[in-house]
PATI-28933 format. One line per field, with one value per residue: residue number from 1; residue in one letter; x negated, y negated, z negated of N, C-alpha, C, O in turn. Coordinates in steps of 0.2 Angstrom, whole numbers, padded with zeros to 4 digits. Example, Ala and Ser with C-alpha at 12.3 -4.5 7.8 and 13.67 -1.06 7.14 Angstrom:
! residues 2
k <- [1 2]
r <- [A S]
n_x <- [-0066 -0064]
n_y <- [0028 0011]
n_z <- [-0039 -0035]
ca_x <- [-0062 -0068]
ca_y <- [0022 0005]
ca_z <- [-0039 -0036]
c_x <- [-0066 -0064]
c_y <- [0016 0000]
c_z <- [-0039 -0039]
o_x <- [-0071 -0067]
o_y <- [0017 -0006]
o_z <- [-0042 -0040]
//
This chain:
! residues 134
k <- [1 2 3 4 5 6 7 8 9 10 11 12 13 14 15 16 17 18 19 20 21 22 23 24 25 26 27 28 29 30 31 32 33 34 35 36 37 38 39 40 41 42 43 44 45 46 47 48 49 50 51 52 53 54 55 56 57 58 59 60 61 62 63 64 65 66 67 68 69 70 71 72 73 74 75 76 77 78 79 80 81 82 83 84 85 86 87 88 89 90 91 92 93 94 95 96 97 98 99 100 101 102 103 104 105 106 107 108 109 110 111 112 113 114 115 116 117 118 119 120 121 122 123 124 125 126 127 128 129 130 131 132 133 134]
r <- [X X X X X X X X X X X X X X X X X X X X X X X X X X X X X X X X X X X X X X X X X X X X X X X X X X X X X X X X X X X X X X X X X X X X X X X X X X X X X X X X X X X X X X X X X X X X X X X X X X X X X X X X X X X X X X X X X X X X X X X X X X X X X X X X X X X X X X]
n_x <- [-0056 -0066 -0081 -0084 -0074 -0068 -0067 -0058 -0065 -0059 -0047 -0049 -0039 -0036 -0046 -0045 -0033 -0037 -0048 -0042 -0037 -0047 -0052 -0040 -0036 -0024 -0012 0005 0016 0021 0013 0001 0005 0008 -0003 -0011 -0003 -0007 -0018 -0012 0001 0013 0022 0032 0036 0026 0014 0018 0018 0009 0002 0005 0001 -0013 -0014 -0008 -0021 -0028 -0035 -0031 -0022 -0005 0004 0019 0027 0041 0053 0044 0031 0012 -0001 -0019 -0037 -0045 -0059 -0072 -0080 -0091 -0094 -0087 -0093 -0106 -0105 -0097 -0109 -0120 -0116 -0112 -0128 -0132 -0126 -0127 -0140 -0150 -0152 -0161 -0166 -0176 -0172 -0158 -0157 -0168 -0158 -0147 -0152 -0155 -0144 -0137 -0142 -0151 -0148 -0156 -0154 -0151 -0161 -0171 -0164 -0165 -0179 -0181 -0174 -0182 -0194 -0191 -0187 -0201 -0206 -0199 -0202 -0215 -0216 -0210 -0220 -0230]
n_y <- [-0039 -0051 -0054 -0069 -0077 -0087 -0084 -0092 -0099 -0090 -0096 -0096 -0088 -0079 -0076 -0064 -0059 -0051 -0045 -0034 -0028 -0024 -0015 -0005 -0001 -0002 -0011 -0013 -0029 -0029 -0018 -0024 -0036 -0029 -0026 -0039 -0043 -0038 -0043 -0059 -0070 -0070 -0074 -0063 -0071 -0079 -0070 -0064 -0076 -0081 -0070 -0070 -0084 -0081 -0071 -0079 -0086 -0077 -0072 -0059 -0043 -0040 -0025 -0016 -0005 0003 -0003 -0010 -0019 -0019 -0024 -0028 -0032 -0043 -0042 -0035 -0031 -0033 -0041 -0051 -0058 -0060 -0071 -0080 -0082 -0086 -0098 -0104 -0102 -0113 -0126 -0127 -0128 -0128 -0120 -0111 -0096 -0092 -0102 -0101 -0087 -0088 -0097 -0089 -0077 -0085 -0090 -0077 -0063 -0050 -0033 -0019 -0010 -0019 -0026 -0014 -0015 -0025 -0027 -0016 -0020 -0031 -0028 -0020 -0029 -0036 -0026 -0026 -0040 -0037 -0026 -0035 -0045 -0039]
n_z <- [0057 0064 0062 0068 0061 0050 0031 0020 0004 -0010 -0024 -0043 -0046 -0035 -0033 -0045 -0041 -0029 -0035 -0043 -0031 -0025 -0034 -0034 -0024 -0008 -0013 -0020 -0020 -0033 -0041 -0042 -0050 -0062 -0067 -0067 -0077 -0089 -0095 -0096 -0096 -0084 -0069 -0059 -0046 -0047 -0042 -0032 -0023 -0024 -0017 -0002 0002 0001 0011 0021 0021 0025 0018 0013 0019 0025 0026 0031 0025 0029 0013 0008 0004 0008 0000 0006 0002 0014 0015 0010 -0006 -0009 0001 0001 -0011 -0010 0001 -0007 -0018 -0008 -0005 -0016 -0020 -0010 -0011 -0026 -0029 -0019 -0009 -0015 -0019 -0030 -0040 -0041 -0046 -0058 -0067 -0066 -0075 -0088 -0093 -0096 -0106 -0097 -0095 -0099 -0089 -0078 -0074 -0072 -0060 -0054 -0052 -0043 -0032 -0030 -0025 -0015 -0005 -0003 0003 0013 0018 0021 0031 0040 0043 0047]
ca_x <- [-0058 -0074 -0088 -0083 -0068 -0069 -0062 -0060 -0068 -0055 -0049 -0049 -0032 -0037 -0052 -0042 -0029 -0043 -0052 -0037 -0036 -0053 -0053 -0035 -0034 -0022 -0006 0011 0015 0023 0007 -0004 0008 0007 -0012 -0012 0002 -0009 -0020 -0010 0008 0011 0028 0030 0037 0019 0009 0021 0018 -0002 -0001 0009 -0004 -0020 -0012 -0009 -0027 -0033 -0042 -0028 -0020 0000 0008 0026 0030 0048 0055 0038 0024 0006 -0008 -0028 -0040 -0047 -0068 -0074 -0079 -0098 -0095 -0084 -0098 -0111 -0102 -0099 -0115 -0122 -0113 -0116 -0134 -0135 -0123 -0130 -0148 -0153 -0155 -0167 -0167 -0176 -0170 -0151 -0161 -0170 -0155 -0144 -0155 -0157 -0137 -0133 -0147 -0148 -0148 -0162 -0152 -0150 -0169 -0173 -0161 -0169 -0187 -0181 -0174 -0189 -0199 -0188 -0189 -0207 -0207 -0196 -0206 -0222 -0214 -0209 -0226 -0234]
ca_y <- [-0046 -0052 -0061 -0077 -0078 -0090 -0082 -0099 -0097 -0089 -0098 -0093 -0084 -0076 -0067 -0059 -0054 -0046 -0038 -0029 -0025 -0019 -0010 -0001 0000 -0007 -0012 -0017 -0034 -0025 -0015 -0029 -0042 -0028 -0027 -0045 -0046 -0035 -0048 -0066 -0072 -0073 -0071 -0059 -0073 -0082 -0066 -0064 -0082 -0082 -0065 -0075 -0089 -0076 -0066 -0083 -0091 -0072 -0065 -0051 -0044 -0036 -0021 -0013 0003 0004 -0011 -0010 -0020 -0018 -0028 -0027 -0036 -0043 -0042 -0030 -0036 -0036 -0047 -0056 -0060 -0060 -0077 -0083 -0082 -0090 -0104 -0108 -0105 -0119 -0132 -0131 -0124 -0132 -0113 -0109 -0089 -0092 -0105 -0095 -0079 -0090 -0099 -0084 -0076 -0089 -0088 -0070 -0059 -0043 -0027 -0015 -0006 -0022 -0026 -0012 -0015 -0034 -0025 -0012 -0026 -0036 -0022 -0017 -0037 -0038 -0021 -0027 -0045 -0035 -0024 -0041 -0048 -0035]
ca_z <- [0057 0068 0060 0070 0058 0043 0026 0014 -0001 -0015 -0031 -0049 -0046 -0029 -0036 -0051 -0038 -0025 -0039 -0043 -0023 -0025 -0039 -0033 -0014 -0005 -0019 -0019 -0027 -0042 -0045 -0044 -0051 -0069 -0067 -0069 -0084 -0096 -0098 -0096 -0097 -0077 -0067 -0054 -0041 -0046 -0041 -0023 -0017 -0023 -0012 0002 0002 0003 0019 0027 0023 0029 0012 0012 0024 0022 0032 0028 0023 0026 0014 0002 0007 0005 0000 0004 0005 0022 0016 0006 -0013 -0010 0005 -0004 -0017 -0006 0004 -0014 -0020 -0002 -0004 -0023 -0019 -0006 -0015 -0032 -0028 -0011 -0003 -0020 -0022 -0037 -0045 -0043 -0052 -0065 -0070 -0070 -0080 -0094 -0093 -0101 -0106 -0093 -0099 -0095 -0083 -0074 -0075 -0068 -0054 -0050 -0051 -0037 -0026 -0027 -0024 -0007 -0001 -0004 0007 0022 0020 0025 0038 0045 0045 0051]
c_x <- [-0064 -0078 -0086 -0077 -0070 -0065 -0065 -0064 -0062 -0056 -0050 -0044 -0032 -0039 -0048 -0038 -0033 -0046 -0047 -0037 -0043 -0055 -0045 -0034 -0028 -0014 0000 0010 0018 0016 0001 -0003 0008 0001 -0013 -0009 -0004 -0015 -0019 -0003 0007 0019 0027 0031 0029 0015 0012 0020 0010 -0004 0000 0004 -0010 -0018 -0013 -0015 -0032 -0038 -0038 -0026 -0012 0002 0013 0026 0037 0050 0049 0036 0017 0002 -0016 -0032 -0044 -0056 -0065 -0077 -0088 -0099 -0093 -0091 -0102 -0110 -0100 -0106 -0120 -0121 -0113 -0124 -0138 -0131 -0128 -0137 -0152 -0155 -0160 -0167 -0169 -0177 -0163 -0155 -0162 -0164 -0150 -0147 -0156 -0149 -0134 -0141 -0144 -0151 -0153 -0161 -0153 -0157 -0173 -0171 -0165 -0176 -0188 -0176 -0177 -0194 -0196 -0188 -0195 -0209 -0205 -0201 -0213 -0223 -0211 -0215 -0229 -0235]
c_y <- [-0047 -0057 -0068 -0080 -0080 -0089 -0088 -0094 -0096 -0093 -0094 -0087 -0079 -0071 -0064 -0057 -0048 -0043 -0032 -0024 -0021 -0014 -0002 0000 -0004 -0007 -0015 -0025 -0034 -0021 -0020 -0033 -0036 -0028 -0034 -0045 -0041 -0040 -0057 -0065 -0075 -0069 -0069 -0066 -0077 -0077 -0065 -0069 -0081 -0076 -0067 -0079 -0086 -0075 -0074 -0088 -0085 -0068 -0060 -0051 -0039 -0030 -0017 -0008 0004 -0003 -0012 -0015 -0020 -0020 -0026 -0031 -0038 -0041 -0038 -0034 -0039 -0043 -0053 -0062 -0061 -0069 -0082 -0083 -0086 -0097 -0107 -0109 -0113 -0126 -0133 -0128 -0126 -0126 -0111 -0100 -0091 -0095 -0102 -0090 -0082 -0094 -0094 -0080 -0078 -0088 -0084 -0067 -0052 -0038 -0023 -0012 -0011 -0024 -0020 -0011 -0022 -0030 -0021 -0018 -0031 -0030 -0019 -0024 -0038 -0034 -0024 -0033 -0044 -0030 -0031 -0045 -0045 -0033]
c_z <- [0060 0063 0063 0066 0051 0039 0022 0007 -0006 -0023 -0034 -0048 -0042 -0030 -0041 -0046 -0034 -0030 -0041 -0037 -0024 -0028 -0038 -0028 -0013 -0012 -0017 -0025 -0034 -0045 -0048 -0050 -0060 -0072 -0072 -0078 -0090 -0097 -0100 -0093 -0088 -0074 -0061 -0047 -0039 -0041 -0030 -0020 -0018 -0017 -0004 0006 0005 0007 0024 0029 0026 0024 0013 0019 0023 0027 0027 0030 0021 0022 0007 0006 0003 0005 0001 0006 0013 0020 0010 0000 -0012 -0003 0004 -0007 -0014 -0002 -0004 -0017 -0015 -0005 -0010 -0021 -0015 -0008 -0022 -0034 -0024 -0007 -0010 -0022 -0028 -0040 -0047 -0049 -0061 -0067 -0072 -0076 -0086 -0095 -0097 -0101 -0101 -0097 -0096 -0089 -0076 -0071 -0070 -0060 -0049 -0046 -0043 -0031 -0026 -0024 -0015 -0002 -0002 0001 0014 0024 0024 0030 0043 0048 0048 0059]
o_x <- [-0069 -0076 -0087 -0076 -0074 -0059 -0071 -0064 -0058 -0061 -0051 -0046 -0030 -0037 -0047 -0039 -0032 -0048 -0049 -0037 -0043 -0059 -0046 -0030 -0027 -0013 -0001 0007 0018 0014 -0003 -0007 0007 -0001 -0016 -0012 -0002 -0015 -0023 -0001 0002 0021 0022 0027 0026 0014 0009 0019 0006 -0009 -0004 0002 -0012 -0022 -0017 -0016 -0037 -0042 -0041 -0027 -0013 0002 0011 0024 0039 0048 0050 0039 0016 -0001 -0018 -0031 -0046 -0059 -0060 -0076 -0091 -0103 -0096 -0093 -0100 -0114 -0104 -0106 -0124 -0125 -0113 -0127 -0143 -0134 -0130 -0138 -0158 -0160 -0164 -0167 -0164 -0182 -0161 -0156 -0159 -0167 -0147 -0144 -0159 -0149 -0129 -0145 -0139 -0156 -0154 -0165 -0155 -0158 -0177 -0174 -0168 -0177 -0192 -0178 -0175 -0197 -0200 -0188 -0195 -0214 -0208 -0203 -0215 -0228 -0211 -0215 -0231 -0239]
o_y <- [-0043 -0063 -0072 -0086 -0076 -0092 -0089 -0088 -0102 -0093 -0088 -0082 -0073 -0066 -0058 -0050 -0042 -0038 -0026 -0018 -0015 -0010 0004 0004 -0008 -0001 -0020 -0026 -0038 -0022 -0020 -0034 -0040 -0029 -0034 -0047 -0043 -0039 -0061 -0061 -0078 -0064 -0071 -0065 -0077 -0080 -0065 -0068 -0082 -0076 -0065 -0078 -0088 -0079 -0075 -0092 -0086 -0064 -0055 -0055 -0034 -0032 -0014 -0007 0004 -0009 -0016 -0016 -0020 -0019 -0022 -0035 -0034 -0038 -0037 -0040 -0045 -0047 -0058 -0068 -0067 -0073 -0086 -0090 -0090 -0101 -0114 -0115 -0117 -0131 -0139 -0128 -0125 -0127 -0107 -0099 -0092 -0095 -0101 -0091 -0080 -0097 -0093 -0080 -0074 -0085 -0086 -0069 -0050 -0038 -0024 -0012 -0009 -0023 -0021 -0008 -0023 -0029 -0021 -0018 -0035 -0031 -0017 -0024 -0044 -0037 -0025 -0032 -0047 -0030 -0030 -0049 -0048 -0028]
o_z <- [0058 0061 0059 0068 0048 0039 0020 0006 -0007 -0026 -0032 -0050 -0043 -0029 -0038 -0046 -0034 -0028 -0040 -0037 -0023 -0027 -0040 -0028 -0017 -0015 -0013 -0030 -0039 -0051 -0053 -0054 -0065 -0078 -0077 -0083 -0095 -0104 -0103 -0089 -0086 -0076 -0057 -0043 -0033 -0036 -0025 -0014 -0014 -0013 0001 0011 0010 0011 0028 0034 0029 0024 0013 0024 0019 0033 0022 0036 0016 0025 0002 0011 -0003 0010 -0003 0011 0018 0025 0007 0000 -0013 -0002 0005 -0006 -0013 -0004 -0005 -0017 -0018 -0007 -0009 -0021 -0016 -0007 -0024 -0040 -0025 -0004 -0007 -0029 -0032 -0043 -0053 -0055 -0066 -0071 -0078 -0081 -0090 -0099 -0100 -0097 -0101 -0100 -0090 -0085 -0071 -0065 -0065 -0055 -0044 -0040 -0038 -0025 -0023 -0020 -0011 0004 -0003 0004 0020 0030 0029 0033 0049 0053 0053 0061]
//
């Protein structure tokens, strides 16, 4: 897939099936389609057309194995999130880095472990900031 290729933004339904894809690698729509059922009443032809739909807007992509077929996704999950996360921030933040932050963070409390993750990526963008000034 090239960068000049526009992958729509996934619903509700889309992410739960691609999380699965990224959490399992590439799946048939029975492996996925029982992934799904262990947490909600969901019929396998739902999970075949929601997968149907995906391939044809370009988030998955399918290839047959004999008379299987196999699901993966088209982006990778952090790219995924990464373009979600974009596009929230500029819709309901006006581009605001840290107004996203300080509001996620009033949101849930982050755990230390997470905290120290922020601190080390503010600390590596404060660095590249000043190798760009420089």
């Amino acid at each position: 897939m090239t960068k000049k290729t526009v992958v729509p933004r996934p619903t509700d339904a889309e992410l739960s099936i691609l999380r699965v894809l990224w959490a399992r690698g590439a799946s048939t729509v029975r492996e996925v389609h029982d992934v799904l059922a262990e947490h909600r009443s969901l019929a396998y032809t739902t999970t075949l057309k929601l997968l149907q739909i995906m391939t044809a807007k370009g988030l998955t992509t399918r290839e047959a194995q004999g008379r299987v077929h196999r699901y993966r996704p088209s982006l990778a999950e952090n790219e995924t999130q990464r373009r979600l996360v974009g596009d929230l921030l500029e819709r309901a933040f006006g581009g605001s880095a840290s107004k996203l932050v300080m509001q996620a963070l009033a949101t849930r409390r982050a755990s230390p472990d997470e905290i120290k993750e922020i601190r080390r990526l503010l600390a590596d963008t404060e660095r590249a900031q000043e190798r760009d000034d420089a």
